[in-house]
Every structure is written in C-alpha cells, then in structure tokens.
C-alpha positions as CSV (number, residue, x, y, z in Angstrom):
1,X,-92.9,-31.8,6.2
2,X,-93.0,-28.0,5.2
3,X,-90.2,-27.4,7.7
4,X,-87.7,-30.4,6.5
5,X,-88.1,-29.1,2.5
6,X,-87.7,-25.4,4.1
7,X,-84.6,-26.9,5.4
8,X,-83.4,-27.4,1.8
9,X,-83.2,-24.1,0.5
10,X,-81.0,-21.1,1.5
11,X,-82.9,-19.1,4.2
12,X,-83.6,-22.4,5.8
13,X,-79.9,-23.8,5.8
14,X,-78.5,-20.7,6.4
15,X,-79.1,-20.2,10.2
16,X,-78.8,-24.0,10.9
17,X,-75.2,-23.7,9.2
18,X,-74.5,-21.3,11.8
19,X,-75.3,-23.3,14.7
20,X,-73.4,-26.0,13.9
21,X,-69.8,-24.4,12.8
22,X,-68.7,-23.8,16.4
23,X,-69.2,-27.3,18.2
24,X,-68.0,-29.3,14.7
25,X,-64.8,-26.7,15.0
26,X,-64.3,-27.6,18.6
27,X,-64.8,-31.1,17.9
28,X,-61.8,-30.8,14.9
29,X,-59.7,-28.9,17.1
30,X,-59.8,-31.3,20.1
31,X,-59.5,-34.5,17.9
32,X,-57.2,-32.6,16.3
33,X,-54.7,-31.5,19.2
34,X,-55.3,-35.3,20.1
35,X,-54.1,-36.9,17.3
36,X,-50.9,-34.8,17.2
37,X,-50.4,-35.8,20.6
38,X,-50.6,-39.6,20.0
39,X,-48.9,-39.1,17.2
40,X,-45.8,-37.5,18.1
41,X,-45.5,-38.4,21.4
42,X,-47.0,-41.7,22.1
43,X,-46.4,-43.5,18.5
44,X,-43.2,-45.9,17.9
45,X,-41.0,-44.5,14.9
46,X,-40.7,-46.2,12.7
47,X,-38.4,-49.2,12.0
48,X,-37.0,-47.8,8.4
49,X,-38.2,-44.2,8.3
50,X,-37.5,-42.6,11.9
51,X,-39.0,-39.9,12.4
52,X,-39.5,-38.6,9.4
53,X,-42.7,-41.2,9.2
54,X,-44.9,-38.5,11.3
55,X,-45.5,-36.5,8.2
56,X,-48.1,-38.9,7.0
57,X,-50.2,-37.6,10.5
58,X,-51.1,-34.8,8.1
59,X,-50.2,-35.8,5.0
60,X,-52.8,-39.1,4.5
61,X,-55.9,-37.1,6.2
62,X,-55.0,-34.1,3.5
63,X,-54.8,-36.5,0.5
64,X,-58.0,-38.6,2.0
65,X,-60.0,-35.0,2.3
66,X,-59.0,-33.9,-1.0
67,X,-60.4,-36.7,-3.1
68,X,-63.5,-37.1,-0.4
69,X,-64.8,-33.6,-1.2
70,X,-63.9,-33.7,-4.5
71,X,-66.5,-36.3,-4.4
72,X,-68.7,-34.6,-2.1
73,X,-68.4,-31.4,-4.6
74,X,-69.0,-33.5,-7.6
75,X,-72.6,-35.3,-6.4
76,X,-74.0,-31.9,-5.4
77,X,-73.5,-30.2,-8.5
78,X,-75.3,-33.4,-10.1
79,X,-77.6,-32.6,-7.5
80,X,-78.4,-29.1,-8.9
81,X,-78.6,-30.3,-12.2
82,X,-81.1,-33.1,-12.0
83,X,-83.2,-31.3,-9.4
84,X,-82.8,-27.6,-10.1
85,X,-81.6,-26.5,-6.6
86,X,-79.9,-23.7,-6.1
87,X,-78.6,-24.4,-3.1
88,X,-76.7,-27.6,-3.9
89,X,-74.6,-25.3,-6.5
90,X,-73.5,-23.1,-3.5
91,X,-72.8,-26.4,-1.4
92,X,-70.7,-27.1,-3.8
93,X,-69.1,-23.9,-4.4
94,X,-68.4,-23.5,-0.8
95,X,-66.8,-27.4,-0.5
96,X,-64.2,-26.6,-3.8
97,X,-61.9,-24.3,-1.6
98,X,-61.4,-26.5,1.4
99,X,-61.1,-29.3,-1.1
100,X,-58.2,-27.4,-3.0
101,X,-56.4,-26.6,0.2
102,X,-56.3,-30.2,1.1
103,X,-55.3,-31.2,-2.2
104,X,-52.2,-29.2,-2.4
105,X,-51.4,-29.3,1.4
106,X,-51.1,-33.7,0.6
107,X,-48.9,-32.7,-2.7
108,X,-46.8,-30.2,-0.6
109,X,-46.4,-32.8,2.4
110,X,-45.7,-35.8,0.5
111,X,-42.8,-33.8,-1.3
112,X,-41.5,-33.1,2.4
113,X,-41.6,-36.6,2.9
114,X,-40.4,-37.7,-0.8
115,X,-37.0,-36.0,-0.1
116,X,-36.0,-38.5,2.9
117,X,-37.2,-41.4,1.2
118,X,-36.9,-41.5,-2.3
119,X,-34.4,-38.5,-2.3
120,X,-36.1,-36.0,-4.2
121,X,-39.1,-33.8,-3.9
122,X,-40.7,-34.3,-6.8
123,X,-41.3,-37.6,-8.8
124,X,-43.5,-37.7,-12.0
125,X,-45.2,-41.0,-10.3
126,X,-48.4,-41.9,-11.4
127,X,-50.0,-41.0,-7.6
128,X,-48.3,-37.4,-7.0
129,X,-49.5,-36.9,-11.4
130,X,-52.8,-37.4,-10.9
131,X,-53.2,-35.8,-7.4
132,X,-51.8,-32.8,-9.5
133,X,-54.5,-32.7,-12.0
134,X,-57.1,-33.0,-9.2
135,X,-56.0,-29.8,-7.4
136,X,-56.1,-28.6,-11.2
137,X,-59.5,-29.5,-11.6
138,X,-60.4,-27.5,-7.9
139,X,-58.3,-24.7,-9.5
140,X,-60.5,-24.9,-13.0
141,X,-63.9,-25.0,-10.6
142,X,-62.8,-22.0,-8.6
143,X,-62.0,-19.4,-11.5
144,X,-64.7,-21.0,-13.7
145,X,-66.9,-19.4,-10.7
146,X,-65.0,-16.0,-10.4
147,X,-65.2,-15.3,-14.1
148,X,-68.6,-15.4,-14.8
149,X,-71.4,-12.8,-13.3
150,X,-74.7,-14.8,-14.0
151,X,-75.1,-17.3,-11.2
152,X,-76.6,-19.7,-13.4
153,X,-74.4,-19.9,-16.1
154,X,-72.0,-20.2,-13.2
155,X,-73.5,-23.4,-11.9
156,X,-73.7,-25.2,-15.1
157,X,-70.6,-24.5,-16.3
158,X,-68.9,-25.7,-12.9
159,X,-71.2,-28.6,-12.8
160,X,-69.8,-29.9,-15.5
161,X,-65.8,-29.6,-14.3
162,X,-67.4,-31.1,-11.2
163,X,-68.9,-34.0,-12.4
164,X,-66.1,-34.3,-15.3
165,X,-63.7,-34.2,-12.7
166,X,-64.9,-37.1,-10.1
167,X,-63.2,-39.4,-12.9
168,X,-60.2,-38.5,-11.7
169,X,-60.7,-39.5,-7.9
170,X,-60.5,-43.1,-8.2
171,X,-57.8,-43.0,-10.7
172,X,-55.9,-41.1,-8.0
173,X,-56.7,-43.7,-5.2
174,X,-55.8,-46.6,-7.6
175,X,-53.3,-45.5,-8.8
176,X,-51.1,-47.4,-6.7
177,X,-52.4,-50.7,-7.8
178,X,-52.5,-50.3,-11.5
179,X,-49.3,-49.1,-12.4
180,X,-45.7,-49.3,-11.0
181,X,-45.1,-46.3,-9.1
182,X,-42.9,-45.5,-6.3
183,X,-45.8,-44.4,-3.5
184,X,-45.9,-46.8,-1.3
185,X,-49.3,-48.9,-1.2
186,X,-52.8,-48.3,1.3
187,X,-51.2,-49.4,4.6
188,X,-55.1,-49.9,5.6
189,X,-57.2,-51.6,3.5
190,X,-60.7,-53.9,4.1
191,X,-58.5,-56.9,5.2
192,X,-57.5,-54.6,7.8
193,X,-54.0,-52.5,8.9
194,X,-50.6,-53.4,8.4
195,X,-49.4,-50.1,10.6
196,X,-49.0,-50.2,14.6
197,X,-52.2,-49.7,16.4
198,X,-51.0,-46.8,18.2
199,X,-49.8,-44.7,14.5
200,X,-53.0,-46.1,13.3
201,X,-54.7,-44.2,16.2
202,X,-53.0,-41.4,15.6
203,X,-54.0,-41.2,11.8
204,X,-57.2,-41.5,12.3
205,X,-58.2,-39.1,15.3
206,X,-56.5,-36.8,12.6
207,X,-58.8,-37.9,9.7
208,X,-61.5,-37.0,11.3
209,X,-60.5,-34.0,13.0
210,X,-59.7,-33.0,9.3
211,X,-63.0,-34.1,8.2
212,X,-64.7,-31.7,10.7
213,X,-62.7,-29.0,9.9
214,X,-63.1,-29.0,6.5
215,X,-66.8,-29.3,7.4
216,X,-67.1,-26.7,9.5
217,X,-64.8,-24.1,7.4
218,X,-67.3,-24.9,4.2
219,X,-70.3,-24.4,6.5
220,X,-68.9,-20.8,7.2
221,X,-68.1,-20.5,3.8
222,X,-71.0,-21.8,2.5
223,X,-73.1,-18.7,4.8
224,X,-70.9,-16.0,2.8
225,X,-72.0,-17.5,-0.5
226,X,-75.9,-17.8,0.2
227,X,-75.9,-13.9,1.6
228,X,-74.0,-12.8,-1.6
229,X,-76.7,-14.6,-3.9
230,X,-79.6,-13.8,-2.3
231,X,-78.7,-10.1,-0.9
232,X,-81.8,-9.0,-2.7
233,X,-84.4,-11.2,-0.9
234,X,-86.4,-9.7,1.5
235,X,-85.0,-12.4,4.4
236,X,-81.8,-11.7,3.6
237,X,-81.9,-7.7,3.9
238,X,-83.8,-8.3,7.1
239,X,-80.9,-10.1,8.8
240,X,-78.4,-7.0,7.5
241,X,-81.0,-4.6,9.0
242,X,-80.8,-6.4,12.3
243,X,-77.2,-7.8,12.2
244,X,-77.4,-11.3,12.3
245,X,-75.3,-11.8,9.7
C-alpha cells in the first residue's frame, strides 16, 4: 500500500516515467510507420476525393488527440484541486504542449485538405471555429504557466483555464451535428463505419500510434517539469549528484 501512494507523488513517478517512454515510443513509431504504410499504399482512393483523401491519415488522429488531452489535461487539474496533489498539476502541465501541437497540426491539415474540397483554406465553419478556440485555450494554459513564478498560484490559475476550457471539447466534436457546417460528418460512429475497412485500418493504427506518442513525449516532458519543481529536495539533488537525470 505504502509503495502504490509512493507511486503517486513526484519521486515515485518520476523513475517509473522513465521506463516506460522508450517501449511506448517504439510502440508509436511501429504503429505508426504501419499505418502510413496501409494507408498510402494498401488503401483504395477514394471514389470523389483521389488522393487527396490520405490527409485525414494524420489529420483525424491530430484533431481526435487534441480534444482527448484536452480532456485528459482538464480532469487532472480537477484532480489537483479537489485532492491537493501536486503532481497532477505537472501531469497536466506536461499534457498541454502535446495537446496544443495536435490541435493546430488538425487545423493546419484540414486547411491542406479544405483547398481541394471546398476550394479554400480557411472557412469560418462552426468545426474549424471552435477547434480554433481550443488551441487558444492550450495557448492561454501554456503562458498562464510561464508568467507566473509561484508554482501554486500557477496551478490554480491554469486549473481554472483547464477545467473552464473542457466546455469547449464537446462543442467541438458536435459541432457537426448541431449546426450546418461544411465539415463533413463522423464517418465512424457507435452504429459502426461508413469508410472502407482497409482506410478504416489505416486510421486507426495511426490513432493509436498518435496516442502513444503523445503519451510518451508528455511522459518525457512531464520528467523535466518534476526535476525543475522539486530541484531543492534532497531526492532530487541526489539523482544530479549521480546523473540519473
């Protein structure tokens, strides 16, 4: 029992963080390198689009990781707040980056693929709008952090954004359904999948090779940020002195 509440607090996550980023990164990578494979070489194009289809192989994991760890980002900094854990304010300071870069990698992919198929880049659509103000709200987390030098004032503040912020997630994913817009619906929904298997493959090997990437990078990051904030415990010193950083 000690160990497992150890587990939960900085110098215990810390070195268990650091075994797992390698084998989660070589699991992204392969699923990864898998996915584009199926993908581009193996998947039918597409009856109306060509070619030009394949963009949603990175495009739909980006947009899907985006609102996940905004998610992810917003129930650990309620997490810090109801239980007064420092480390689930630096799980979720490490997850806001990755998140961000997802967000505006979907937003810069879907304008690729806008231009063939609706003719322009950009379209104030109620989707691509609200997909907008969610990488705002990763932008407001991020230099909400970097502005302030107490760490706990930091936390609170960014909790708030955080959990503010969630409210935008499932107006993003609905979006589609609730008002007119020129996205195209979910091709895969609980009833099932309206795309061919083998594209449906290939999107999803990429999903999760996404999904372990970003895990993996916010594990790494999330090492950086527990040394930085607790550089003057003893533990921490100790792994300087002998280099296991």
């Amino acid at each position: 029992m000690t160990s497992n509440r150890k587990l939960f607090t900085p110098q215990g996550l810390y070195p268990v963080a650091g075994k797992l980023i390698k084998p989660i990164l070589l699991m992204a990578s392969v699923l990864i390198l898998v996915g584009l494979y199926v993908g581009f070489f193996l998947a039918p194009v597409d009856a109306t689009q060509g070619n030009s289809y394949r963009i949603l192989y990175a495009h739909v994991p980006c947009a899907w990781m985006g609102m996940l760890f905004y998610v992810v980002m917003a129930v650990f900094c309620a997490s810090s707040i109801v239980t007064g854990n420092r480390l689930w304010s630096m799980v979720a300071s490490s997850v806001a980056p990755t998140g961000a870069m997802m967000t505006f990698l979907s937003l810069w992919s879907g304008s690729l693929w806008g231009r063939p198929t609706w003719g322009t880049y950009w379209v104030w659509d109620a989707r691509l709008t609200s997909a907008l103000i969610l990488l705002f709200f990763y932008l407001g987390f991020i230099a909400l952090e970097n502005a302030i030098d107490d760490w706990r004032r930091v936390d609170k503040a960014c909790a708030v954004i955080g959990i503010v912020g969630v409210i935008n997630v499932p107006i993003v994913y609905f979006s589609v359904q609730w008002w007119n817009t020129l996205h195209q619906g979910a091709s895969i929904t609980a009833s099932g999948s309206s795309i061919h298997p083998m594209m449906l493959s290939a999107m999803l090997l990429m999903v999760f090779g996404f999904l372990f990437y970003g895990i993996a990078v916010s594990l790494a990051r999330l090492r950086s940020i527990i040394l930085e904030r607790e550089k003057s415990e003893q533990w921490a010193q100790n792994l300087s002195i002998k280099g296991e950083v």
